[in-house]
Biopython code that builds the backbone (N, CA, C, O; Angstrom):
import numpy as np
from Bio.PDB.StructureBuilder import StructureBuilder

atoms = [
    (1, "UNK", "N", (-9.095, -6.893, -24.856)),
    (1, "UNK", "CA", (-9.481, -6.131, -23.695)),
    (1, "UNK", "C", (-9.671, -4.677, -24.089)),
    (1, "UNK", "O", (-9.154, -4.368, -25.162)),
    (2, "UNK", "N", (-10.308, -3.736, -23.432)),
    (2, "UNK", "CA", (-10.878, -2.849, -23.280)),
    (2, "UNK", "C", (-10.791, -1.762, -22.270)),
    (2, "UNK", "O", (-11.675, -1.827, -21.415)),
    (3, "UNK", "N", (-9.789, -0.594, -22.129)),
    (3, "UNK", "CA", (-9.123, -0.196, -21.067)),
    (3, "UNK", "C", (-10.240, 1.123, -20.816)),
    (3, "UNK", "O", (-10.149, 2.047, -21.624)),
    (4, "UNK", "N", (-11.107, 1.216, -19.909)),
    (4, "UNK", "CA", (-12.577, 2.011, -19.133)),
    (4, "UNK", "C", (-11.544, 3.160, -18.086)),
    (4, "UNK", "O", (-10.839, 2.515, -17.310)),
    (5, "UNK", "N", (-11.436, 4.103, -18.012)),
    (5, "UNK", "CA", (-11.416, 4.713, -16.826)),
    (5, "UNK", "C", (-12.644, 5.394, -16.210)),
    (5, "UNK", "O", (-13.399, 6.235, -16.697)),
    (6, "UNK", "N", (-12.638, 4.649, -14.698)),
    (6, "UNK", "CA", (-14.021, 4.326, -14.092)),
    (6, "UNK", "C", (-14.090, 6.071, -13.650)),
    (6, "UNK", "O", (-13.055, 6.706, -13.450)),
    (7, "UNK", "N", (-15.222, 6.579, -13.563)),
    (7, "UNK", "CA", (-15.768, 8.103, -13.179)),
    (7, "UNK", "C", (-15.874, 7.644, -11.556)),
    (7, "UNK", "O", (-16.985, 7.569, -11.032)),
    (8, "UNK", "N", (-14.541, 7.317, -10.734)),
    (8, "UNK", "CA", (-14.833, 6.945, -8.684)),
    (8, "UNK", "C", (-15.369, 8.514, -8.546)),
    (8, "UNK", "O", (-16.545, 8.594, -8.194)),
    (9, "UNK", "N", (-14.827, 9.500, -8.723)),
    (9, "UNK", "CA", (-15.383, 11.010, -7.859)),
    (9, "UNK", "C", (-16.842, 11.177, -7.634)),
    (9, "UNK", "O", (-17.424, 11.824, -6.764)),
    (10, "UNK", "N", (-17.502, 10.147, -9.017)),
    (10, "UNK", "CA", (-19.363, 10.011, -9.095)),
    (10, "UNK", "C", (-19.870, 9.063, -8.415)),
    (10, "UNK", "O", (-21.044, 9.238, -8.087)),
    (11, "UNK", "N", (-19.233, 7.829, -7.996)),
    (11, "UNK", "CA", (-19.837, 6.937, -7.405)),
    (11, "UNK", "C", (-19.519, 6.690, -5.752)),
    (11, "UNK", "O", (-18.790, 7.238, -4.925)),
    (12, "UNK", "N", (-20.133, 5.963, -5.743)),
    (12, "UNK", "CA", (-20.208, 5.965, -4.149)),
    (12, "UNK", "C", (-19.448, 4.356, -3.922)),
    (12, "UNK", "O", (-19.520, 3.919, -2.773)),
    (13, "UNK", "N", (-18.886, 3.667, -4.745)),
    (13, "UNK", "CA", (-17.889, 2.799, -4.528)),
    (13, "UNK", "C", (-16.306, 3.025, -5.915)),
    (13, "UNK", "O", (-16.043, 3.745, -6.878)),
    (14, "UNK", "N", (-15.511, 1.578, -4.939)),
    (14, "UNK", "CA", (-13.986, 2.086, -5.257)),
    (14, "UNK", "C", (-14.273, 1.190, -6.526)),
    (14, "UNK", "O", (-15.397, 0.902, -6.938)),
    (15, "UNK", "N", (-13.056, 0.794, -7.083)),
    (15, "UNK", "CA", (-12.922, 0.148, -8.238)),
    (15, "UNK", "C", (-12.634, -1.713, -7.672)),
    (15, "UNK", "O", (-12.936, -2.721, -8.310)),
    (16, "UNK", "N", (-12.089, -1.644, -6.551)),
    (16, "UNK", "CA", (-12.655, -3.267, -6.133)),
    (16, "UNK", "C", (-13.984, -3.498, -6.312)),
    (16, "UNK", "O", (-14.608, -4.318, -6.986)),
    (17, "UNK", "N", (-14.428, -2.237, -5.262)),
    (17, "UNK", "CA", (-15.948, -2.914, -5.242)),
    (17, "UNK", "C", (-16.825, -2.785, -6.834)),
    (17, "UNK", "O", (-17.925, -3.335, -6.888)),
    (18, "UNK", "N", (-16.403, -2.199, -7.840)),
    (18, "UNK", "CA", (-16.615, -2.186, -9.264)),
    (18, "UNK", "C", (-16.606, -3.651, -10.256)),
    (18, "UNK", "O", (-17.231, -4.109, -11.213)),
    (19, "UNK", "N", (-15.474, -4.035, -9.353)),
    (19, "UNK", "CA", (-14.894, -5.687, -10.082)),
    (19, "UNK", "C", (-15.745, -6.509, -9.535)),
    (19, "UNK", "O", (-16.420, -7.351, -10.127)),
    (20, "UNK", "N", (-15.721, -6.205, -8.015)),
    (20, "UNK", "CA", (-16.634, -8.022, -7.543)),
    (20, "UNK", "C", (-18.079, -7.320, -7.705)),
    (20, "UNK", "O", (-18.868, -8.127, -7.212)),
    (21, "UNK", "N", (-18.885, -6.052, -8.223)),
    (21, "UNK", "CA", (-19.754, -5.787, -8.912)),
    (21, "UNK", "C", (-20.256, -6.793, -9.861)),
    (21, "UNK", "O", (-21.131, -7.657, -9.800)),
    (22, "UNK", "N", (-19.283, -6.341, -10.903)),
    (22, "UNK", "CA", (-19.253, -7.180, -12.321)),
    (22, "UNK", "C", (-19.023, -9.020, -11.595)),
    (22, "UNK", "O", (-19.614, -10.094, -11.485)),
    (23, "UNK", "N", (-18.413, -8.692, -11.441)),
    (23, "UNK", "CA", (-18.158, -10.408, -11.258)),
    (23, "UNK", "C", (-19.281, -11.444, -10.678)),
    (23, "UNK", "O", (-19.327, -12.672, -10.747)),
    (24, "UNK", "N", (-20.147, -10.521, -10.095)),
    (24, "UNK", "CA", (-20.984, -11.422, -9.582)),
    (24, "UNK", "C", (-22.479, -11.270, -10.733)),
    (24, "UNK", "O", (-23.560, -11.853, -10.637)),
    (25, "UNK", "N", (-22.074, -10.399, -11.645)),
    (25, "UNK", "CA", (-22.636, -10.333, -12.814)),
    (25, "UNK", "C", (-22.040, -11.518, -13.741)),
    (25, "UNK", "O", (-22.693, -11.979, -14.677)),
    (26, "UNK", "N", (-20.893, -11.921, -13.439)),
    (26, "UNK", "CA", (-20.514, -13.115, -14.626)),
    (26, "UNK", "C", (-19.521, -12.549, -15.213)),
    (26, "UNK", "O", (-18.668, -13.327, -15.641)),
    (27, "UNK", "N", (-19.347, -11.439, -15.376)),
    (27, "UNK", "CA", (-18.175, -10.437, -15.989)),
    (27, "UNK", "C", (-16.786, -10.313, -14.972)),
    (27, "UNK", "O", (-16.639, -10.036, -13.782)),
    (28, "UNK", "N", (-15.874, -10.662, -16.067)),
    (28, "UNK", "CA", (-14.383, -10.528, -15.563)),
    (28, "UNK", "C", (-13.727, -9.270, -16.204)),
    (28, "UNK", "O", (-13.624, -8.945, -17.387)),
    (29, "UNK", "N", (-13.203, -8.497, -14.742)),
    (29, "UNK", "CA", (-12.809, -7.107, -15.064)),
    (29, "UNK", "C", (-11.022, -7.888, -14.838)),
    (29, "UNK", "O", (-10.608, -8.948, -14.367)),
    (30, "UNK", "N", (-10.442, -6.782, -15.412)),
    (30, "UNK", "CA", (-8.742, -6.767, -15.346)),
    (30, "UNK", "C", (-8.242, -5.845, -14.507)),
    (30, "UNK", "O", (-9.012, -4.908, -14.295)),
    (31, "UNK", "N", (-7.388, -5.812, -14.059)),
    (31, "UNK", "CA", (-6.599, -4.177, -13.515)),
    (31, "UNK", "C", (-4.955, -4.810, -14.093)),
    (31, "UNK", "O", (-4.173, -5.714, -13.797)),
    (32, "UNK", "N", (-5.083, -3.474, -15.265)),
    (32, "UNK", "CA", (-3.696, -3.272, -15.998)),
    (32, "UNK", "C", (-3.146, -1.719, -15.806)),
    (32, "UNK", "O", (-3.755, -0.900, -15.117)),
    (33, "UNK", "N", (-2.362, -1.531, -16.252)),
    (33, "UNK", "CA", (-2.123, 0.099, -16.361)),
    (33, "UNK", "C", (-1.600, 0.543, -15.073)),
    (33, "UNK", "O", (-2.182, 1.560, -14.697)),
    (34, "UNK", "N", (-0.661, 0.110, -14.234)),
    (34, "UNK", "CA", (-0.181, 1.268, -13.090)),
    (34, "UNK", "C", (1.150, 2.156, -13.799)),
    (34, "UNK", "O", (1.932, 2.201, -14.749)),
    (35, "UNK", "N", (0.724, 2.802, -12.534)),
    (35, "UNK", "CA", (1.560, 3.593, -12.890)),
    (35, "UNK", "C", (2.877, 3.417, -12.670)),
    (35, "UNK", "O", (3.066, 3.291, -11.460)),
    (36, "UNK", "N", (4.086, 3.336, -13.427)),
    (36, "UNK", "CA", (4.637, 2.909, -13.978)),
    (36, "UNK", "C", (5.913, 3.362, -12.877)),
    (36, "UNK", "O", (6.546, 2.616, -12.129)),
    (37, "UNK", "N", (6.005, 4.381, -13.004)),
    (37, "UNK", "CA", (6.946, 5.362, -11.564)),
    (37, "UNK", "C", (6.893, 4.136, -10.319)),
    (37, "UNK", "O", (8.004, 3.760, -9.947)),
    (38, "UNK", "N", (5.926, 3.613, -9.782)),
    (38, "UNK", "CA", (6.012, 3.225, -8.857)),
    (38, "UNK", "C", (6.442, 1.650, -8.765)),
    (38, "UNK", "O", (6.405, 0.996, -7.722)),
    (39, "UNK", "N", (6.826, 1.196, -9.943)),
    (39, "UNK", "CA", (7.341, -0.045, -10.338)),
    (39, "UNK", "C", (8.571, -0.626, -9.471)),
    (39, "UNK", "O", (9.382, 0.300, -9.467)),
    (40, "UNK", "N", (9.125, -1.726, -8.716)),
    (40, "UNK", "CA", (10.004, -1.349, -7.945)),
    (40, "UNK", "C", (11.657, -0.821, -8.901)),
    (40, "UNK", "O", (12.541, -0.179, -8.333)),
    (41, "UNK", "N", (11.738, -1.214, -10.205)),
    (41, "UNK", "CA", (12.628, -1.057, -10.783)),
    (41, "UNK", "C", (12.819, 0.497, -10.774)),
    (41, "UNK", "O", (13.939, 0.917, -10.483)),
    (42, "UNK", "N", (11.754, 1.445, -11.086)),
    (42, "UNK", "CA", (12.010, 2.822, -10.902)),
    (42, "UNK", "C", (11.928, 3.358, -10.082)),
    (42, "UNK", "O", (12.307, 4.529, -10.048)),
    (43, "UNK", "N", (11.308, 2.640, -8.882)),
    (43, "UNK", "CA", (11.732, 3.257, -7.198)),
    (43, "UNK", "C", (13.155, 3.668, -6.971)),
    (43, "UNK", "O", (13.690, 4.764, -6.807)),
    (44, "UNK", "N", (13.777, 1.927, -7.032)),
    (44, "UNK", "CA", (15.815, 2.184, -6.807)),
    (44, "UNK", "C", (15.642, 3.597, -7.654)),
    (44, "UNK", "O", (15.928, 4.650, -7.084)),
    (45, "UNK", "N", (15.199, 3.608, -8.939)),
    (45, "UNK", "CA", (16.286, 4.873, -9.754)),
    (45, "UNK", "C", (15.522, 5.974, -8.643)),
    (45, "UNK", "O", (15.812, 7.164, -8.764)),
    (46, "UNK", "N", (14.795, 5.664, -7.840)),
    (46, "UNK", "CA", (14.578, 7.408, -7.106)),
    (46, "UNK", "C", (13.008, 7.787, -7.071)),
    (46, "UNK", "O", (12.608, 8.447, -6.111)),
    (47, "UNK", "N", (12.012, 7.354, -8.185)),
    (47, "UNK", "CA", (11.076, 7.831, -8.326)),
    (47, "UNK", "C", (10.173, 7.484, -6.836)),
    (47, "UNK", "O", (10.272, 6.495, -6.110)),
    (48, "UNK", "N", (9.388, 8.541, -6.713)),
    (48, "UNK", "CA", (7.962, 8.091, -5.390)),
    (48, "UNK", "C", (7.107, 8.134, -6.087)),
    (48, "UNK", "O", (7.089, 8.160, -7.318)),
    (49, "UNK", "N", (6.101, 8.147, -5.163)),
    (49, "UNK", "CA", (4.643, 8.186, -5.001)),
    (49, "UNK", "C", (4.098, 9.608, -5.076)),
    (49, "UNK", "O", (4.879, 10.323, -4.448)),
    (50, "UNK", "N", (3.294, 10.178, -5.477)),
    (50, "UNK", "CA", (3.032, 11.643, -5.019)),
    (50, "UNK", "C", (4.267, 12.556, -6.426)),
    (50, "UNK", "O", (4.119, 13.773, -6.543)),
    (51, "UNK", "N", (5.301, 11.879, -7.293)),
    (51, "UNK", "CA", (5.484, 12.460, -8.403)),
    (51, "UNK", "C", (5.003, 13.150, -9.803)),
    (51, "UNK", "O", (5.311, 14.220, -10.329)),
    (52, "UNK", "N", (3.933, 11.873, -10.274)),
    (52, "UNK", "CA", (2.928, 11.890, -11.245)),
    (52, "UNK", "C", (1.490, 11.613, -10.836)),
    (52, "UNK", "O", (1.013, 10.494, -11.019)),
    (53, "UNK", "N", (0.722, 12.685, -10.239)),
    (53, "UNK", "CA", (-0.700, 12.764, -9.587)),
    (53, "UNK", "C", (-1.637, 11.852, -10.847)),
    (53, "UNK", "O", (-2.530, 11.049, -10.581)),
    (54, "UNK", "N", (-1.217, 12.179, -12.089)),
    (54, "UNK", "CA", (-2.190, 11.886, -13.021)),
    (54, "UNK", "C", (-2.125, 10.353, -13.163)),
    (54, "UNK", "O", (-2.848, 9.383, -12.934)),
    (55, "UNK", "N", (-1.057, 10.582, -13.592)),
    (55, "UNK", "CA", (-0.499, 8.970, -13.545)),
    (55, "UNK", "C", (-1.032, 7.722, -12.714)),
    (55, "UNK", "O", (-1.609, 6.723, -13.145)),
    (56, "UNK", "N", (-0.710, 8.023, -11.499)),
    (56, "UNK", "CA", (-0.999, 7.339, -10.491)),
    (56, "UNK", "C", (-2.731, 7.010, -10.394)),
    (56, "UNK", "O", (-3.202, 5.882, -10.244)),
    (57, "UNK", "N", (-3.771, 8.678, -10.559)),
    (57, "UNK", "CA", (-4.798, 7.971, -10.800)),
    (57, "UNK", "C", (-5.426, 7.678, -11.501)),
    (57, "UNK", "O", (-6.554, 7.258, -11.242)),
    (58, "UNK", "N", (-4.884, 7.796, -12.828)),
    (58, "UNK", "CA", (-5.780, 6.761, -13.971)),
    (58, "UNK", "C", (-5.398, 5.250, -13.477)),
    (58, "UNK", "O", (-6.259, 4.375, -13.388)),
    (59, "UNK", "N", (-3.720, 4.985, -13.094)),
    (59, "UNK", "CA", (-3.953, 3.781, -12.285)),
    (59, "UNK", "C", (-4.494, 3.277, -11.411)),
    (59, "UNK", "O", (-4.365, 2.053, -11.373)),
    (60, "UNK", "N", (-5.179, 3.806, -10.519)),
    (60, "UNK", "CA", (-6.235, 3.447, -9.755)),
    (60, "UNK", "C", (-7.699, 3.218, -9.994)),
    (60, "UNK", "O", (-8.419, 2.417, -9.397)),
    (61, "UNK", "N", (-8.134, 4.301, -11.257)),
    (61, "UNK", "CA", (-9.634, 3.711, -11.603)),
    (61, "UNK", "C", (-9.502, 3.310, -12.944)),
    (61, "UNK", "O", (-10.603, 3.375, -13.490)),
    (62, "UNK", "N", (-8.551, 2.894, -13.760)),
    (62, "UNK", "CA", (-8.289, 2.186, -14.698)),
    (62, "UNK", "C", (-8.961, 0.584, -14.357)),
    (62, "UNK", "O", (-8.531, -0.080, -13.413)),
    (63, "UNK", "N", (-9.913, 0.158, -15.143)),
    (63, "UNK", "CA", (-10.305, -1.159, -15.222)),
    (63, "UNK", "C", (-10.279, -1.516, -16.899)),
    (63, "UNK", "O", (-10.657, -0.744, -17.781)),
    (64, "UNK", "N", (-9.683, -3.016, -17.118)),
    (64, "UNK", "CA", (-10.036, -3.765, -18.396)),
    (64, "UNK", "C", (-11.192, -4.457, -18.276)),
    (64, "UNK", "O", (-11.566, -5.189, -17.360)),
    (65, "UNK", "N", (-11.988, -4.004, -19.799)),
    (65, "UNK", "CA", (-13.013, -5.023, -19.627)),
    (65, "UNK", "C", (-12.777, -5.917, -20.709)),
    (65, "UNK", "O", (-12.113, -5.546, -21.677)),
    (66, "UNK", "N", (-13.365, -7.313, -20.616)),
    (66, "UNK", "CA", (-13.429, -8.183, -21.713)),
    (66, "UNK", "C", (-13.790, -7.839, -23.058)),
    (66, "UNK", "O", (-14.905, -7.326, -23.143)),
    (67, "UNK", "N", (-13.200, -7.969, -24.064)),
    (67, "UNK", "CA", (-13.637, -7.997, -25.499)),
    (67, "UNK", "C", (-12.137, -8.465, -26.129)),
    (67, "UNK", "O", (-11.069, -7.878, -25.955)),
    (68, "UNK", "N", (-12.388, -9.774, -26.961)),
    (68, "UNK", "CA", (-11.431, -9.951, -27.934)),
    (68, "UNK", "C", (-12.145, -10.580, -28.965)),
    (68, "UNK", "O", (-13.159, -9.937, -29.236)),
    (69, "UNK", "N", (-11.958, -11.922, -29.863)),
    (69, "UNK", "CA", (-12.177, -11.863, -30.844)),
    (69, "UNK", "C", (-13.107, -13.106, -30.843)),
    (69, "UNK", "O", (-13.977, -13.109, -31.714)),
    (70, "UNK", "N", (-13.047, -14.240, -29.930)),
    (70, "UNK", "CA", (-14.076, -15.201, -29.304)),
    (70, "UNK", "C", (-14.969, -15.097, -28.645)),
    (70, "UNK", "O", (-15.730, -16.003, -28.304)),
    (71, "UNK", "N", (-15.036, -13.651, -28.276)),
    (71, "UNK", "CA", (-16.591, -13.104, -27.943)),
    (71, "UNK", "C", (-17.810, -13.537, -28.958)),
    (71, "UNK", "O", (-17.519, -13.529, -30.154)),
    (72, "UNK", "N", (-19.154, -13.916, -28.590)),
    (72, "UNK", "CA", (-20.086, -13.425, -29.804)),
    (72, "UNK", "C", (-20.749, -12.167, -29.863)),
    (72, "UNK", "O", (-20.537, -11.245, -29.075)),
    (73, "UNK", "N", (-21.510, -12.145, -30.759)),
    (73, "UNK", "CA", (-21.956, -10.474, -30.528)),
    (73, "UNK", "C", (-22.744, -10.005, -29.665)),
    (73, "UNK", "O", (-23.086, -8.828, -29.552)),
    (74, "UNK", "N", (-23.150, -11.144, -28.851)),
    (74, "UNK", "CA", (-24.119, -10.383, -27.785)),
    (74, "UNK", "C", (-23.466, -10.745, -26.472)),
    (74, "UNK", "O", (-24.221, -11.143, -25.585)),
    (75, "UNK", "N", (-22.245, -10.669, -26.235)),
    (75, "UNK", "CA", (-21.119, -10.779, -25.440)),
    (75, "UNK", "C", (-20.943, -9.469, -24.841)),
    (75, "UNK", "O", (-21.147, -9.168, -23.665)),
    (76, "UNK", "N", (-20.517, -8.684, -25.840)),
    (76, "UNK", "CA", (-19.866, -6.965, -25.825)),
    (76, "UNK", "C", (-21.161, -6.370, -25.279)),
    (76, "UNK", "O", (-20.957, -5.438, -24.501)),
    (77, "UNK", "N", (-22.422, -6.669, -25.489)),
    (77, "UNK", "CA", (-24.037, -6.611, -25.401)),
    (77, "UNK", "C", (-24.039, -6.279, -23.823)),
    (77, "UNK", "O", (-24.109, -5.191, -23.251)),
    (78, "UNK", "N", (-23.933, -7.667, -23.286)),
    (78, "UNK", "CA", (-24.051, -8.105, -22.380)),
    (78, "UNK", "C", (-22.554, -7.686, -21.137)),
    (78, "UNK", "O", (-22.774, -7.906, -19.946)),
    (79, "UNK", "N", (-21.797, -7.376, -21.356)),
    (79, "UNK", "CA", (-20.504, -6.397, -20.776)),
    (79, "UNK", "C", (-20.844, -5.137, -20.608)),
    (79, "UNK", "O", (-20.421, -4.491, -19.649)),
    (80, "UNK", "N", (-21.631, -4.643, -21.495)),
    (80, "UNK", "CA", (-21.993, -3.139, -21.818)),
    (80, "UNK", "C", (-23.166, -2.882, -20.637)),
    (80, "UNK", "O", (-22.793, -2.201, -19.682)),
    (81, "UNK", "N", (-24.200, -3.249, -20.628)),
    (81, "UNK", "CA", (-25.308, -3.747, -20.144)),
    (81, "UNK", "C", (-24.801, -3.601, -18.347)),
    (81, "UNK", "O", (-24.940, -2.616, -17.621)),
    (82, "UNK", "N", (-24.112, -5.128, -17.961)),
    (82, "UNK", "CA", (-23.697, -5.054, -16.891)),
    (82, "UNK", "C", (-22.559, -3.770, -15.777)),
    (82, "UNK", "O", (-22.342, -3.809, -14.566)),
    (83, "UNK", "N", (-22.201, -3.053, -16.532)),
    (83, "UNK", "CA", (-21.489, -2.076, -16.828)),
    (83, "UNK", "C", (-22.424, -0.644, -16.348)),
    (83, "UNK", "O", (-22.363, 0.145, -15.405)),
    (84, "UNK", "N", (-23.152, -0.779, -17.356)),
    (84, "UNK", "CA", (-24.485, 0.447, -16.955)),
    (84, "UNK", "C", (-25.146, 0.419, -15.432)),
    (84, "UNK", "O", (-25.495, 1.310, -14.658)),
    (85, "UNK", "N", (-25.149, -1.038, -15.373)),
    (85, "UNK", "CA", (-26.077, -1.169, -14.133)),
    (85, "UNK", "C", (-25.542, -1.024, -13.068)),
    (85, "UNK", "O", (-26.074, -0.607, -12.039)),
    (86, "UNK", "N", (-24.146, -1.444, -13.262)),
    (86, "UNK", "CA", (-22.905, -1.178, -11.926)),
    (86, "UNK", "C", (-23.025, 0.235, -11.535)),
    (86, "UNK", "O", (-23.202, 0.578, -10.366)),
    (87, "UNK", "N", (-22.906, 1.217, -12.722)),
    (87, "UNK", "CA", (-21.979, 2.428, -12.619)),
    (87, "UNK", "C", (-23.433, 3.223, -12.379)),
    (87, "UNK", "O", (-23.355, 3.935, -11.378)),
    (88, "UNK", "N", (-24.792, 3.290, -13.063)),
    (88, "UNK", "CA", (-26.047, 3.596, -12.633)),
    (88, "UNK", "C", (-26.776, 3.261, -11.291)),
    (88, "UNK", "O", (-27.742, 3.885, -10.853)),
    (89, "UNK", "N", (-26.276, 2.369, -10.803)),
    (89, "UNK", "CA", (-26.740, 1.963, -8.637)),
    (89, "UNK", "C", (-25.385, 2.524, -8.167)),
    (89, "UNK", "O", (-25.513, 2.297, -6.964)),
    (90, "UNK", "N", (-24.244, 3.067, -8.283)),
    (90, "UNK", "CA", (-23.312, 3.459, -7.595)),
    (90, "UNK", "C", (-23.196, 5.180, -7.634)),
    (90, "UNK", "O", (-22.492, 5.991, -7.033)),
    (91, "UNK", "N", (-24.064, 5.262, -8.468)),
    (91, "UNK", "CA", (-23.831, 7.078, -8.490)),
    (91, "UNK", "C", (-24.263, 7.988, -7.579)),
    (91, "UNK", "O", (-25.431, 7.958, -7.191)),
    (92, "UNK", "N", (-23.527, 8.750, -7.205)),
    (92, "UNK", "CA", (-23.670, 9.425, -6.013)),
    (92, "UNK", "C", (-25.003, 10.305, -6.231)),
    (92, "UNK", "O", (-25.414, 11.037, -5.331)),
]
sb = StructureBuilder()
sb.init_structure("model")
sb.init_model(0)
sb.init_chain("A")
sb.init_seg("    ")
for serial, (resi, resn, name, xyz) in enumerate(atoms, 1):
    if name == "N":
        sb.init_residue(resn, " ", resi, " ")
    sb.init_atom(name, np.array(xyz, "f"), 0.0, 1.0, " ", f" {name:<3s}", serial, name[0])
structure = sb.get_structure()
């Protein structure tokens, strides 16, 4: 996988609508990476929401894209491609 942080301030959609974008392209996006503060284990110790601004939004326009090692080469091609076209019709 392939960890993208999506440019939302440029486009005129969120990062759902980014995924079922791709997806209806054939492409499977991930959402990994939150932010970590807001985990319930570090809530009890105290932490909120509104602590780590940064944090929080790379977790929000943080998307994985596909690439590992059973890809072929016109896989990454074709991810790349679909990718452009998402983020090129969504720009403000």
């Amino acid at each position: 996988m392939f960890a993208a942080l999506l440019p939302l301030d440029r486009l005129r959609i969120d990062r759902a609508e980014f995924i079922e974008a791709m997806a209806a392209r054939g492409i499977g996006i991930g959402v990994h990476y939150p932010a970590i503060h807001l985990f319930s284990a570090y809530r009890a110790l105290g932490y909120r929401e509104g602590q780590f601004p940064n944090a929080e939004r790379i977790g929000r326009e943080t998307v994985t894209l596909p690439l590992f090692p059973a890809m072929s080469d016109s896989d990454p091609e074709r991810v790349v491609t679909a990718v452009n076209e998402v983020l090129r019709g969504a720009l403000r």
